[in-house]
N, C-alpha and C positions, 0 to 999 in steps of 0.2 A: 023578452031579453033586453036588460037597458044597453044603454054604449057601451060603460066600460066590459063589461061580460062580452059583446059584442064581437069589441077591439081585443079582448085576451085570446078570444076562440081564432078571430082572422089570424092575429100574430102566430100561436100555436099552430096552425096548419100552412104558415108560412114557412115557419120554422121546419115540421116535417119533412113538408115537401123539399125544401133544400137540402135536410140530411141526407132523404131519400136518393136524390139527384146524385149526390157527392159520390154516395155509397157505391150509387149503378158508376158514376165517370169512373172513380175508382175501381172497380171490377174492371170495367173494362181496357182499361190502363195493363191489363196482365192476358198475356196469351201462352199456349203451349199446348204440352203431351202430355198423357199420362200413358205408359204402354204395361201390359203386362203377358208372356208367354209359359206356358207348363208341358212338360214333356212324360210320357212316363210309359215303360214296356214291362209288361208281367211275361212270365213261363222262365225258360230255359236261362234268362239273364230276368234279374229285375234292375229296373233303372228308372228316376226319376228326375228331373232337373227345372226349374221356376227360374224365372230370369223377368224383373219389372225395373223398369225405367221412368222417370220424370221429368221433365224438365219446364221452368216456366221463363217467358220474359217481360218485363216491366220496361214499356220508356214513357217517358215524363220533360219533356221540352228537349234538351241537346241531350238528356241521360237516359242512359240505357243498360240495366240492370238483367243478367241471366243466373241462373242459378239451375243445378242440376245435377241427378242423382240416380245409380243405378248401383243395382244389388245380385247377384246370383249363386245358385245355393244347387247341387247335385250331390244324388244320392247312388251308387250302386250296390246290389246285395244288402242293401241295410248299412253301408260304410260312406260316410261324406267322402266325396273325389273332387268337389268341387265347394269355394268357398270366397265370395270377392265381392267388396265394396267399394264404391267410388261417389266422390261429390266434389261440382270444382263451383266456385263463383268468378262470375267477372261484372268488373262498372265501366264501363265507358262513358266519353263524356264529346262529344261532335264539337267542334271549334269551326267546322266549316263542311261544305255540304257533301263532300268525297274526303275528309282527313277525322280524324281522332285518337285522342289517347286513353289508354286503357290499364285497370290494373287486374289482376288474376291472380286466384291461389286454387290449390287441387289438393287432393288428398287420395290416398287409394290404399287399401290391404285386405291385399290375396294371399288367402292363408299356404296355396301350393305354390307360389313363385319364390319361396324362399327368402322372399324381404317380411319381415313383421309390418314396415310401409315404407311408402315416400312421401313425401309432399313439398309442392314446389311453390313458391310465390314468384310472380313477374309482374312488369310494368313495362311500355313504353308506346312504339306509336299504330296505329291502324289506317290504311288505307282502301274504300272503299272502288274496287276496281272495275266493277260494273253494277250500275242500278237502272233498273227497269221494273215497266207492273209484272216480269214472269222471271224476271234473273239477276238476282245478288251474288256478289263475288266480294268477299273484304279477304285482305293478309295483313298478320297483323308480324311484327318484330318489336325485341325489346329483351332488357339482360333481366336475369332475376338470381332467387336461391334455390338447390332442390338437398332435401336432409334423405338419406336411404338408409335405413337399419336391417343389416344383413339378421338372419337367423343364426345362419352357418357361418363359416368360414369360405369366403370367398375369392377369385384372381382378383378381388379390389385390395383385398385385406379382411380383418375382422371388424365386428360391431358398426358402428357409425359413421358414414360417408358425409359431409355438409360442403357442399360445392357451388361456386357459382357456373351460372349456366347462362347461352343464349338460349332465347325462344321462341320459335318463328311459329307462324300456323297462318292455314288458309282456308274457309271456309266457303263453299258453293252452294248457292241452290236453284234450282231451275223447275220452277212448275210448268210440267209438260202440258195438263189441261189443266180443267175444273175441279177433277177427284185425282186428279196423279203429281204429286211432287219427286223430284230426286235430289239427293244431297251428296255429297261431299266434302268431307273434313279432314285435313290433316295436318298433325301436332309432332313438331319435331324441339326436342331440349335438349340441346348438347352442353355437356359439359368438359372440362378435362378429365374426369372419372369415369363417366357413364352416358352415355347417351338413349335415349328415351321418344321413340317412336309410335305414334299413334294414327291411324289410319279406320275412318270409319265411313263405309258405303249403303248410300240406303235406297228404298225407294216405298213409298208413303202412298196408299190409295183409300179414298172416302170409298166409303159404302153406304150409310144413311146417315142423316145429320150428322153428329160430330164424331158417330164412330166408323174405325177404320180400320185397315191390316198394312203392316208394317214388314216388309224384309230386310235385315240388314247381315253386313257381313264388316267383321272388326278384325283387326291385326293389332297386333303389341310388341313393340320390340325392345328389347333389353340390351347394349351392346357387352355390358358387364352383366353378368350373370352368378348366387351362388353355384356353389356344383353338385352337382347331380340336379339341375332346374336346366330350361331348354331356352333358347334366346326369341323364340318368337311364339306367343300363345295368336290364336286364332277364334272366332265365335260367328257361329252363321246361325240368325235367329229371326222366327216367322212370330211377331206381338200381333195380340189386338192393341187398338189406339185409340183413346178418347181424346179427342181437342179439345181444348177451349180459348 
């Protein structure tokens, strides 16, 4: 093998091995959930119901990227009863070691809550209120917009609501051991039209490498409601969990 051949092959495997490199920092630059749970009762009632979640996060020097996505789908006697999608993003950006700003959009449509959907965009600031290796607390505040398209005929009125809104939320987590996390998340959007409540409890335990079982219990509140819909949906759900 003369030099130049040599020299192409070193460069060539220099070059791999970098990509390679990038590829792994890059992966590893992203963590998360994937959850999925199925329910289902045969005889005297049949009922079935699937409910999967996602979410992942990316950060990258002061930013920090989440994205997140859940879906659920019930059946009883052969008739959908149940039917709801959700995905919100947020970018954050740290200016200092306990402060940031952030921006957010959500989207969601539940085919039985009587909106065809909402979705909301916010911006403004985040304060990290505890950081330790086992307990993060951030609350974040900041004005946004949320658009709400009634089905029905609603105490808002008809068709399309477009309002500005406050938006506060506080998120907790505290890992009790090695294999046990607990969370705490709550999403409040007021508006002059409607206000819009979110409350989600969980608690997260490993069981061999990255998979796990997951219990969580969700609240949803609607302060405007159409009619014949109810002001607060509830969901109490046993996933499995894959991390990564």
């Amino acid at each position: 093998m003369n030099y130049f051949t040599s020299t192409l092959v070193a460069a060539a495997a220099t070059v791999a091995a970098n990509a390679a490199f990038a590829q792994d920092a890059a992966t590893k630059l992203w963590k998360g959930d994937v959850e999925f749970g199925y329910y289902q009762q045969d005889g005297n009632t049949e009922e079935s119901s699937v409910v999967s979640k996602a979410n992942g996060k990316r950060k990258n020097g002061q930013w920090t990227y989440d994205i997140s996505a859940e879906a659920q789908n019930s059946e009883t006697t052969g008739v959908r009863s149940a039917e709801r999608y959700f995905l919100n993003n947020r970018l954050a950006y740290d200016f200092s070691e306990f402060n940031y700003t952030f921006g957010y959009a959500s989207a969601v449509k539940d085919r039985f809550s009587g909106f065809v959907y909402q979705a909301t965009v916010a911006g403004g600031y985040g304060r990290r209120l505890l950081k330790s290796d086992r307990i993060t607390w951030d609350a974040e505040v900041g004005p946004g917009a949320r658009v709400s398209e009634f089905e029905t005929e609603s105490d808002a009125g008809d068709g399309q609501i477009t309002e500005a809104i406050l938006r506060m939320s506080t998120d907790f987590a505290w890992a009790l051991s090695e294999t046990a996390t607990f969370e705490q998340k709550l999403t409040v959007e007021s508006g002059d039209e409607n206000t819009v409540s979110r409350s989600i409890t969980s608690l997260k335990t490993k069981i061999v490498g990255g998979l796990g079982l997951k219990i969580s219990y969700t609240m949803e509140y609607n302060e405007i409601v159409p009619n014949d819909t109810v002001h607060m949906d509830r969901e109490t759900a046993v996933t499995v969990v894959y991390s990564f």
